[in-house]
C-alpha distance (Angstrom), angle and dihedral (degrees) to the residues before:
residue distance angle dihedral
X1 . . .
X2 3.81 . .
X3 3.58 145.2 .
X4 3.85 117.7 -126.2
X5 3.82 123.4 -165.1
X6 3.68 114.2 170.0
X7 4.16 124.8 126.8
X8 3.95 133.6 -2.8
X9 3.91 86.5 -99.6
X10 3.87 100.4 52.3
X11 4.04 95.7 118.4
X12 4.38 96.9 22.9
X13 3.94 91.0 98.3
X14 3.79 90.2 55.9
X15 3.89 87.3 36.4
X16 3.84 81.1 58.8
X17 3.53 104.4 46.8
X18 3.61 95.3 39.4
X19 4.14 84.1 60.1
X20 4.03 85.3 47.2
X21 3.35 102.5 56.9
X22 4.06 93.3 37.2
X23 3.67 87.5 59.3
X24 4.10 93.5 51.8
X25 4.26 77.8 54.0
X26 3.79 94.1 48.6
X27 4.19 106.2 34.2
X28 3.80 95.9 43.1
X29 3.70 95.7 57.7
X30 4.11 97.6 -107.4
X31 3.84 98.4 118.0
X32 3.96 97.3 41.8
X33 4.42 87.3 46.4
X34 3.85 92.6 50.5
X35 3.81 93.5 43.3
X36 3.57 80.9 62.3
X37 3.41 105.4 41.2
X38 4.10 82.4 47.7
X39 3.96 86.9 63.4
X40 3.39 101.1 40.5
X41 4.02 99.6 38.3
X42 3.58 110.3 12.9
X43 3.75 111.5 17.4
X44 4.13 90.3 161.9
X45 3.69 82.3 51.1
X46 4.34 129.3 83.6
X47 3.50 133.7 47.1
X48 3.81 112.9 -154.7
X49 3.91 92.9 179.8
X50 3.94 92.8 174.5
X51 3.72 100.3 81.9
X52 4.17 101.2 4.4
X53 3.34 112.8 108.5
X54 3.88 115.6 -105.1
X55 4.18 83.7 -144.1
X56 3.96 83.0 61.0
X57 3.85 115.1 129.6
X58 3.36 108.6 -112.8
X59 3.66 95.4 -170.8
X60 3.66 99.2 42.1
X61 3.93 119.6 114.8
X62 3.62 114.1 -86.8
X63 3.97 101.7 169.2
X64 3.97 95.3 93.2
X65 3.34 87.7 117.6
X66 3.68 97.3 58.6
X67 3.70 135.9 71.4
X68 3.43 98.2 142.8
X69 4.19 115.6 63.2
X70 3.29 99.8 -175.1
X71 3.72 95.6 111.1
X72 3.62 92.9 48.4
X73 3.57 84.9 53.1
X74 3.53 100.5 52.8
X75 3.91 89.9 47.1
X76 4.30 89.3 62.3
X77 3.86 90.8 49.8
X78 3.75 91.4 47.6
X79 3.74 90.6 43.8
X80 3.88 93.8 54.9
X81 3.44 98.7 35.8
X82 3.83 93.1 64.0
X83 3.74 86.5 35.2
X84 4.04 91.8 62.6
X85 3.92 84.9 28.3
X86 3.76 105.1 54.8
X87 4.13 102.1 13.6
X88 3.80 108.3 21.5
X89 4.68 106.2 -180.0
X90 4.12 79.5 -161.0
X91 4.25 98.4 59.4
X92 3.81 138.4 16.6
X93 3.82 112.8 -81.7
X94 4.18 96.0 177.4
X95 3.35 140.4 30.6
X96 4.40 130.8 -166.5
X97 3.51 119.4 -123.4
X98 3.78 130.9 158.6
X99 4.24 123.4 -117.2
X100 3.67 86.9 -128.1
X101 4.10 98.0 82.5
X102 3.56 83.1 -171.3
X103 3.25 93.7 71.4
X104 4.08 99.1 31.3
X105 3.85 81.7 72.3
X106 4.12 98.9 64.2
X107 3.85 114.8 99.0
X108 3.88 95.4 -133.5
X109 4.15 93.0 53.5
X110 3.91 95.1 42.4
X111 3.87 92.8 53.1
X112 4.08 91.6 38.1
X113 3.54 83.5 54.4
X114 3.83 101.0 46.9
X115 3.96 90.6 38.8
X116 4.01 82.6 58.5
X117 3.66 95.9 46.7
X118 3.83 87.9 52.3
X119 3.71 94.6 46.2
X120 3.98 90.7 50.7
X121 3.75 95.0 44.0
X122 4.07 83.1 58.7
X123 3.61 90.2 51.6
X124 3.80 87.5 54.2
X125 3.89 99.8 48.6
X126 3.77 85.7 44.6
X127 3.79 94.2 57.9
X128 3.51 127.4 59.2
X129 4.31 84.5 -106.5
X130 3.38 93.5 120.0
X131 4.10 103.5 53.3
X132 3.65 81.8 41.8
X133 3.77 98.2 61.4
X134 4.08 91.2 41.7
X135 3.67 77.6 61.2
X136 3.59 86.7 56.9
X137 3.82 94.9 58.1
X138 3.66 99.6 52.6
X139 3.85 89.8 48.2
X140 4.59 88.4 44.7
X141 4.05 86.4 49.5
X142 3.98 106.3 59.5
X143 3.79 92.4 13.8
X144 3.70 115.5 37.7
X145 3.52 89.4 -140.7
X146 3.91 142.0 86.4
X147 3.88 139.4 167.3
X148 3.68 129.7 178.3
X149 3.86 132.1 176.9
X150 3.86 115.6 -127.9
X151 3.64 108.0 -160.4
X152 3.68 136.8 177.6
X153 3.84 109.8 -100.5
X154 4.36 116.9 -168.8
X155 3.89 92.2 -146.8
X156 3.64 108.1 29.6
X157 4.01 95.9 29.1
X158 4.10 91.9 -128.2
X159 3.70 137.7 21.4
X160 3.48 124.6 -165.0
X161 3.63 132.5 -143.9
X162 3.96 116.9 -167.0
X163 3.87 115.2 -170.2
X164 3.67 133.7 -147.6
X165 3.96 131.3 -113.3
X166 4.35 99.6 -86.1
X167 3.71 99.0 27.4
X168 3.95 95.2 81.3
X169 3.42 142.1 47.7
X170 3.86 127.7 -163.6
X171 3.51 146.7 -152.8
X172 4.27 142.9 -163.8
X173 3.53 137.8 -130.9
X174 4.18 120.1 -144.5
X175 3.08 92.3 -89.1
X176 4.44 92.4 58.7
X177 4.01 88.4 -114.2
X178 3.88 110.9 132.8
X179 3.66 100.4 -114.0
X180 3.99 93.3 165.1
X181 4.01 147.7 71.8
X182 3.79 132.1 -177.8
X183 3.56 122.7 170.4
X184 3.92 143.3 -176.3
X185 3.96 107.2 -142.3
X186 4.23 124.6 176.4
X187 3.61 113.3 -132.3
X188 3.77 123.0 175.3
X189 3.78 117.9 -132.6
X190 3.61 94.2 -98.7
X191 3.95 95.3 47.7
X192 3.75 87.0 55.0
X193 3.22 91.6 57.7
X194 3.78 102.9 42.5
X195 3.67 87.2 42.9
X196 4.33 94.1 42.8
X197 3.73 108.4 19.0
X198 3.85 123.7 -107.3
X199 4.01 98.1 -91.2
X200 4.35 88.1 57.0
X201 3.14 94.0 65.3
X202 4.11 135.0 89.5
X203 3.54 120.3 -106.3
X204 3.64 93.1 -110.4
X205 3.52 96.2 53.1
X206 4.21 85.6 44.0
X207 4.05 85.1 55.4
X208 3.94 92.5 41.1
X209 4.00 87.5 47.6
X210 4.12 89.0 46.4
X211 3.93 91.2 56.0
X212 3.64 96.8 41.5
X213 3.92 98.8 -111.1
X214 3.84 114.9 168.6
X215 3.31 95.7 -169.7
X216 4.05 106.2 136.0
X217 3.55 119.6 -115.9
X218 4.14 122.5 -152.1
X219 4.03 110.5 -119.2
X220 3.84 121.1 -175.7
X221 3.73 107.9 -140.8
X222 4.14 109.8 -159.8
X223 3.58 131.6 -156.6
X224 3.66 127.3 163.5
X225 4.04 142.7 114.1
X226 3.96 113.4 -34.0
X227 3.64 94.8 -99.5
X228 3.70 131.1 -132.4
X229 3.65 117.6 -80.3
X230 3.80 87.7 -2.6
X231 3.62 105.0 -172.2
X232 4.12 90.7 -152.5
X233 3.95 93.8 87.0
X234 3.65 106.4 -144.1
X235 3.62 124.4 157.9
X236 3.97 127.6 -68.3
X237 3.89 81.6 -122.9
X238 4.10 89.4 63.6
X239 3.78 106.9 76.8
X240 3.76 92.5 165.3
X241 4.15 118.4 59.7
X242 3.76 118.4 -158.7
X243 4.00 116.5 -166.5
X244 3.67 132.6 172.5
X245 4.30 129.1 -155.2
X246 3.49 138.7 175.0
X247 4.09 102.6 -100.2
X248 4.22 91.2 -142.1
X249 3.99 87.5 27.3
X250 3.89 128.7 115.4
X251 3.73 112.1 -88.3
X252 3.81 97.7 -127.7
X253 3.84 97.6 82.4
X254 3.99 143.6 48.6
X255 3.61 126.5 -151.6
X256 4.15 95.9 -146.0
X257 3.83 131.7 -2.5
X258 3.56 110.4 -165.7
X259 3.99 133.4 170.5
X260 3.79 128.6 -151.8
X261 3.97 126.2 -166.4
X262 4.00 94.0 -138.3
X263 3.83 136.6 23.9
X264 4.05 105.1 -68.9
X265 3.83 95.9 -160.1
X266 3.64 150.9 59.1
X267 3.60 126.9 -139.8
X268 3.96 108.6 173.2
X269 3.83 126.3 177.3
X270 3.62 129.5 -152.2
X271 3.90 93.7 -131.9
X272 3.80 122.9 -31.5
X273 4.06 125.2 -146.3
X274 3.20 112.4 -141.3
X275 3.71 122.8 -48.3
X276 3.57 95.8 -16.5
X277 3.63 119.5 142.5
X278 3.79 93.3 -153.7
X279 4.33 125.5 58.5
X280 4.06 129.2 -110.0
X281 4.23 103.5 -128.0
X282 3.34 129.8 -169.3
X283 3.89 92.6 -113.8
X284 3.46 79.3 67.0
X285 4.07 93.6 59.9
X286 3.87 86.5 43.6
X287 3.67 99.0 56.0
X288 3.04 105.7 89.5
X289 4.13 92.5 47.9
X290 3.63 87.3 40.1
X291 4.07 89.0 65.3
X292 3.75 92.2 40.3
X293 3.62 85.0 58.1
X294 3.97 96.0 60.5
X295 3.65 94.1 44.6
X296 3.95 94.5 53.9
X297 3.80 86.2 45.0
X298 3.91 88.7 51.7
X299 3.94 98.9 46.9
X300 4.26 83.6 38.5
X301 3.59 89.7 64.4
X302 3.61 102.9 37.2
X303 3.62 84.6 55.9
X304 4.02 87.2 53.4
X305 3.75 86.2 44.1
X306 4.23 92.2 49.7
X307 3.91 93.5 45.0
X308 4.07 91.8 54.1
X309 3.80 103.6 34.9
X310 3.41 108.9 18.4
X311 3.99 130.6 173.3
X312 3.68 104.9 -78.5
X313 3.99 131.1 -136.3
X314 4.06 111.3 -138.0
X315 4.17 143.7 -179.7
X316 3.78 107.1 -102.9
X317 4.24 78.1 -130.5
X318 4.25 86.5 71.2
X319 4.05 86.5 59.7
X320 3.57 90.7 85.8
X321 3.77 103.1 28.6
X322 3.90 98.3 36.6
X323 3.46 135.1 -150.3
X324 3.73 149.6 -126.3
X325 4.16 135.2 -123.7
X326 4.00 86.8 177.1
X327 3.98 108.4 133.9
X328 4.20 106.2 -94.5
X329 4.36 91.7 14.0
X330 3.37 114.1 136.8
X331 4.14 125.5 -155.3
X332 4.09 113.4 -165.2
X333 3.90 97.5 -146.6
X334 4.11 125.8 -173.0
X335 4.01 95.8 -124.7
X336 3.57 104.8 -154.9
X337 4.21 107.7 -153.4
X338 3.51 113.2 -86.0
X339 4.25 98.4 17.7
X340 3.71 122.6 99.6
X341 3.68 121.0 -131.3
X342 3.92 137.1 -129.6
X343 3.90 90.5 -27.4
X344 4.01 129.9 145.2
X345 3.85 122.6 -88.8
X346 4.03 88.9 -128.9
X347 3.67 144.5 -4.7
X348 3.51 114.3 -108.7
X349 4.11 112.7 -156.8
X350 3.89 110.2 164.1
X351 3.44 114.5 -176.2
X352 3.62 99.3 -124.5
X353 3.74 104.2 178.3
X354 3.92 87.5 64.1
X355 3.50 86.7 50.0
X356 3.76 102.6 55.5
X357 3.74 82.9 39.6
X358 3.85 86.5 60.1
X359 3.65 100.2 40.7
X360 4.06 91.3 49.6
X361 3.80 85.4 55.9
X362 3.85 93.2 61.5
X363 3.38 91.5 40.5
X364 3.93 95.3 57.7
X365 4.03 83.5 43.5
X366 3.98 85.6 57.1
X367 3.77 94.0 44.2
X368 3.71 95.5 50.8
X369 3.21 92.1 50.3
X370 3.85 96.0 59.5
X371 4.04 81.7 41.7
X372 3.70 91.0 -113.8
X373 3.87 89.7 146.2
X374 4.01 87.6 60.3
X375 3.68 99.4 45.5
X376 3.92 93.9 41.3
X377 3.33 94.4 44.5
X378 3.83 96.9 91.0
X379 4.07 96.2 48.0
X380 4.20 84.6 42.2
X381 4.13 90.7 57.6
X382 3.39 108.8 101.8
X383 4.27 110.7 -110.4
X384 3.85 96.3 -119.5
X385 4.17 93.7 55.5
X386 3.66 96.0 34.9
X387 4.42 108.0 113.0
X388 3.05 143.7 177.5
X389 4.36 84.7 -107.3
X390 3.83 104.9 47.1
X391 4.00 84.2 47.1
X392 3.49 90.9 54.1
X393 4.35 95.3 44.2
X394 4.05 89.6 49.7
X395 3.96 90.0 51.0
X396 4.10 80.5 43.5
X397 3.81 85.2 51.8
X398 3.68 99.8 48.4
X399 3.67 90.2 49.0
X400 4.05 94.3 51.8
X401 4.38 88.5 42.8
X402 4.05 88.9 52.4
X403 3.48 101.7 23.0
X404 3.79 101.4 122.9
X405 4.03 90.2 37.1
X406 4.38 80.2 52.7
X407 3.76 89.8 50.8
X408 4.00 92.7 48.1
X409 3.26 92.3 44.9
X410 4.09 90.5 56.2
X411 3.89 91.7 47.5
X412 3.59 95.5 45.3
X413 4.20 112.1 27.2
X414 3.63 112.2 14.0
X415 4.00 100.7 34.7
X416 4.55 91.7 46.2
X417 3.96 86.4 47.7
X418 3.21 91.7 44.4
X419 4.01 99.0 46.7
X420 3.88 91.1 36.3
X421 4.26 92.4 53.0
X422 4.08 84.4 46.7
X423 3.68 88.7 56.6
X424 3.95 95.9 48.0
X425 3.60 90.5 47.2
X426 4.09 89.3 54.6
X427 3.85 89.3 48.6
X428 3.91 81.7 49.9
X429 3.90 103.8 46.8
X430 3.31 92.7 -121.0
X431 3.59 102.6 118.1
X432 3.94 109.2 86.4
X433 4.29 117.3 -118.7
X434 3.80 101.4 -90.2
X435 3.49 119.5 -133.8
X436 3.69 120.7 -79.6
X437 4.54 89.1 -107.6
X438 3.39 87.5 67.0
X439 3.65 103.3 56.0
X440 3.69 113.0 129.3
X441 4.18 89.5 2.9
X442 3.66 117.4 132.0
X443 3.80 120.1 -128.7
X444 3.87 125.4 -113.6
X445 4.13 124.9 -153.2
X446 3.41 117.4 -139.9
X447 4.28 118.7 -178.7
X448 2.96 122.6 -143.4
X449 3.55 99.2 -179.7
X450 3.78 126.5 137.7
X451 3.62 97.3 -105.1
X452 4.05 84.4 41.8
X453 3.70 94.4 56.7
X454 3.52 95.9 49.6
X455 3.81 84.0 51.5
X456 3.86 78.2 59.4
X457 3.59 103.0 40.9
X458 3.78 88.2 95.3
X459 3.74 94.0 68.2
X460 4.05 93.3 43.9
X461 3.61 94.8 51.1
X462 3.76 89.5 46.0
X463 4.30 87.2 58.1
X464 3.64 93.5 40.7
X465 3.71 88.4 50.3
X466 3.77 91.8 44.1
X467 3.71 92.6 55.7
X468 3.67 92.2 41.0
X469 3.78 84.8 61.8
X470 3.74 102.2 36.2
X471 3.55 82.0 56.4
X472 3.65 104.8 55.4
X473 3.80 89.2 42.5
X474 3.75 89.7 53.5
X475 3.85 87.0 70.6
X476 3.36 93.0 59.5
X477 4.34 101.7 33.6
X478 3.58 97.8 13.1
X479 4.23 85.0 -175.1
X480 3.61 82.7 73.0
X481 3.88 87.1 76.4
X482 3.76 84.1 74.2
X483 3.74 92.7 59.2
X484 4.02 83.6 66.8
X485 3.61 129.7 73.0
X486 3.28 114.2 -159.5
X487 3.59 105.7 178.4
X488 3.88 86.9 62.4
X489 4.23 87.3 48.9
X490 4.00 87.6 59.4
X491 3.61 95.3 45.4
X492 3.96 92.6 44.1
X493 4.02 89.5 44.8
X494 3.87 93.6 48.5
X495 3.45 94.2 48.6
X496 3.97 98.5 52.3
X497 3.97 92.0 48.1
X498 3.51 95.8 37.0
X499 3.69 111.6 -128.4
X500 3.60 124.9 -172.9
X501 4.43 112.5 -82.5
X502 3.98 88.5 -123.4
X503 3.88 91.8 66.1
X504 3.52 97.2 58.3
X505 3.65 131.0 57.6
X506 3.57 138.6 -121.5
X507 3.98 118.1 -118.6
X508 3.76 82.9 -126.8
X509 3.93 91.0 56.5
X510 4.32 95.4 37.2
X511 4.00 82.1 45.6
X512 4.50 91.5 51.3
X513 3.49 85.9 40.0
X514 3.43 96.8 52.3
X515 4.19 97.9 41.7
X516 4.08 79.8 56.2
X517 3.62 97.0 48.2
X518 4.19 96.7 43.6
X519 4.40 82.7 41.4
X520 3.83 84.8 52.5
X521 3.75 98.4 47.9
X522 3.67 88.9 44.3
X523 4.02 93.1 59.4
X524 3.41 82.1 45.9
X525 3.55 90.8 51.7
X526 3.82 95.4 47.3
X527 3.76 96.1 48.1
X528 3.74 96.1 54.5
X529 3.97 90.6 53.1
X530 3.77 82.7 56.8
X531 3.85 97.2 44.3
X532 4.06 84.9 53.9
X533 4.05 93.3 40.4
X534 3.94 82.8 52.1
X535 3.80 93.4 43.1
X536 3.67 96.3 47.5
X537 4.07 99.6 42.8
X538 3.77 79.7 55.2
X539 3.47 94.8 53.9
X540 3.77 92.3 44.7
X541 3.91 91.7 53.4
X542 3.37 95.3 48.8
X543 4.04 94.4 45.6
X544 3.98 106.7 90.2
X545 3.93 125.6 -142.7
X546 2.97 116.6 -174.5
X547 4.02 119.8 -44.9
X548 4.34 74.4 -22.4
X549 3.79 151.2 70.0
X550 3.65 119.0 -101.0
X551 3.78 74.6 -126.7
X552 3.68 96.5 61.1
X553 3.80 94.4 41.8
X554 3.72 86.6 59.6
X555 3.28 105.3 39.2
X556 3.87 94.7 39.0
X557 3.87 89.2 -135.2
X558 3.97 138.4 97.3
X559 4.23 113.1 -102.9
């Protein structure tokens, strides 16, 4: 942490690229789309900080677009299903392993390796990881994008910090990888200078801290690339700088300058097109159904409202006496012959079964498109025809419908969190000495998720069909057994559901155990050949010919 004061310019290339990559949010259509995917979807959701007022009402009501929640709806169940699909707090959803298989097979690496997974997972049910990245579902599924600060925390290890759509913007490096982060925060007077120190701040916010204002003030919080010629002099070992300025403050100061030795965020995308910077979403798709939706609700229930108080006809004589539509009134009227009395202008009879029938059609549209059908499908089975098999082809399902959004979701969430808390924990001394194999080896994630497994369940089945088949054939060829190795099957299978490194043994240890077992079977071997040598010179001295034993006949001497 540090305070650095050097010329008039010090913050005006962030000032610049801030504006940059605002304007890529504002002239390609981004901001105006998730504004309306905020009031349609998400209304308590989004924070466009740039032009809202700061005097907005935080806690006013913001659903007056909605009457119908099914969207909102479908956006929790997709949220939790990939939240107990992909990153589960109750079971394992990765294991370590090393890209040299080699070495994956030594005792001492596999059970480093799994007592490092289990040491990380505790740092992530510890810290507030897990709420954060729910967080980052409901913001993926309307928006298509997410970003979330993972910083170093001194009693919980890491906090995170997930944002909402409007409060960020981002940027890419050549090679289309989000690289950068810029954000608007609020602080009040006195956060800033809890959070900055007295002395950081502007004069006005010094004044506005002096007389106790709490009116928020907008902060731009940096973090991208250390940058060329950088004039903020942090260490070689910090590749990423993190600043923070007063957005309507004088250019000559910031209120932190911080440096971090590997990328402190994630910024994952549902699926990109292209070389967008921002993610398609499937609130996106549903938009357009989603809107439908409110307007068949609205004409539904004016319908309702026509058929049961409807515009009423009425003698000019009732003007000045009045009249009454309340349920068991009565109004005495003078009916002249020929005119009608106190009766309605029209008849109102909507056919409300084809309505309902239309609105649930939208709202299955909606509902697939969030893939509520796939991750409901399992609590919607019926108990008595629910096995162990149709659970395991819906999970197969899911994974094949959202395989590529899995896989981006690996490369871009899970894999940087992962990487990022591994770092922290290093920093810490909480990560235990590895074994002397696995110096200067790079580490490889493998999930082992539900959703991951079923992306998996292709290669299983294709073993336990293989084996099924070798098997069968063996009864007709059994030297077709040798075709099959087995020992490779039960590493390959262990590895793709993820099974604990104590279950499965080392070649080293099958190799010992197998010496033992063939030196064992040889003794064996050796001391039944000298039972039956024993056994039959007994027989043969005991066995006479002639005036001799056989033994003697064939030995040519007396026993």
């Amino acid at each position: 942490m540090a305070t650095t004061k050097t010329t008039s310019t010090v913050t005006e290339p962030y000032r610049k690229r801030h504006k940059a990559l605002r304007s890529i949010l504002e002239t390609q259509g981004w901001k105006q789309h998730y504004k309306e995917l905020v009031d349609y979807l998400q209304p308590r959701k989004g924070r466009f900080l740039i032009s809202d007022s700061l005097d907005e009402k935080r806690g006013a009501k913001k659903h007056g677009n909605i009457i119908n929640g099914t969207a909102g709806e479908a956006i929790k169940i997709i949220a939790s299903g990939l939240q107990g699909g992909l990153t589960s707090p109750s079971r394992p959803w990765f294991v370590l392993t090393t890209a040299d298989d080699t070495l994956a097979e030594l005792q001492p690496v596999r059970q480093w390796l799994h007592t490092l997974r289990n040491r990380m997972m505790y740092v992530f049910a510890r810290s507030n990881f897990y709420g954060a990245v729910h967080n980052i579902y409901s913001e993926l599924a309307p928006f298509g994008t997410a970003a979330m600060i993972i910083d170093e925390d001194t009693t919980k290890v890491i906090r995170c910090r997930p944002f909402t759509i409007g409060e960020y913007v981002l940027g890419q490096n050549s090679q289309f990888s989000v690289d950068t982060l810029y954000r608007i925060i609020e602080l009040t007077p006195w956060q800033m200078v809890d959070m900055f120190t007295f002395e950081s701040c502007s004069k006005s916010v010094q004044t506005a801290y002096n007389n106790k204002s709490e009116k928020p003030v907008k902060i731009v919080h940096c973090i991208q690339p250390k940058q060329r010629g950088s004039m903020l002099r942090l260490p070689a070992s910090m590749i990423y700088e993190s600043v923070y300025y007063e957005y309507h403050g004088t250019p000559d100061r910031f209120l932190r300058v911080k440096g971090y030795a590997d990328k402190p965020f994630v910024a994952p995308r549902w699926q990109v097109s292209g070389t967008n910077v921002y993610g398609d979403a499937p609130g996106m798709d549903v938009l357009g159904d989603v809107k439908m939706l409110q307007s068949m609700e609205k004409k539904k229930l004016k319908a309702l409202d026509k058929m049961v108080d409807p515009p009423m006809n009425a003698p000019s004589s009732m003007r000045a006496q009045g009249g009454t539509i309340v349920s068991g009134g009565v109004n005495y009227l003078d009916v002249q012959q020929g005119q009608q009395g106190f009766t309605p202008v029209y008849q109102v009879k909507p056919d409300l079964q084809n309505m309902a029938f239309e609105i649930d059609r939208v709202e299955k549209r909606i509902q697939r498109g969030f893939y509520n059908d796939l991750f409901l499908a399992i609590i919607n089975m019926d108990d008595r025809q629910r096995t162990a098999t149709e659970i395991a082809k819906l999970y197969e399902e899911k994974a094949q419908v959202l395989g590529p959004v899995l896989e981006g979701l690996q490369s871009e969430l899970l894999e940087p969190a992962i990487n990022r808390t591994y770092n922290v924990m290093l920093r810490f001394g909480l990560v235990p000495p590895a074994p002397p194999e696995l110096e200067g080896q790079d580490l490889k994630v493998d999930y082992i998720s539900i959703l991951a497994q079923a992306q998996k369940a292709v290669g299983t089945v294709g073993i336990e069909k293989t084996i099924e088949f070798v098997g069968a054939l063996a009864s007709i060829s059994p030297s077709v057994i040798d075709k099959f190795d087995a020992d490779e099957a039960v590493d390959s299978y262990s590895v793709m559901v993820g099974v604990p490194p104590k279950i499965i043994r080392s070649n080293k240890d099958v190799a010992a155990i197998r010496q033992q077992r063939a030196q064992q079977q040889q003794a064996m071997a050796m001391q039944e050949q000298l039972r039956n040598a024993a056994e039959t010179a007994k027989t043969a001295s005991e066995t006479p010919v002639g005036d001799k034993s056989m033994l003697e006949v064939v030995t040519g001497s007396p026993t």
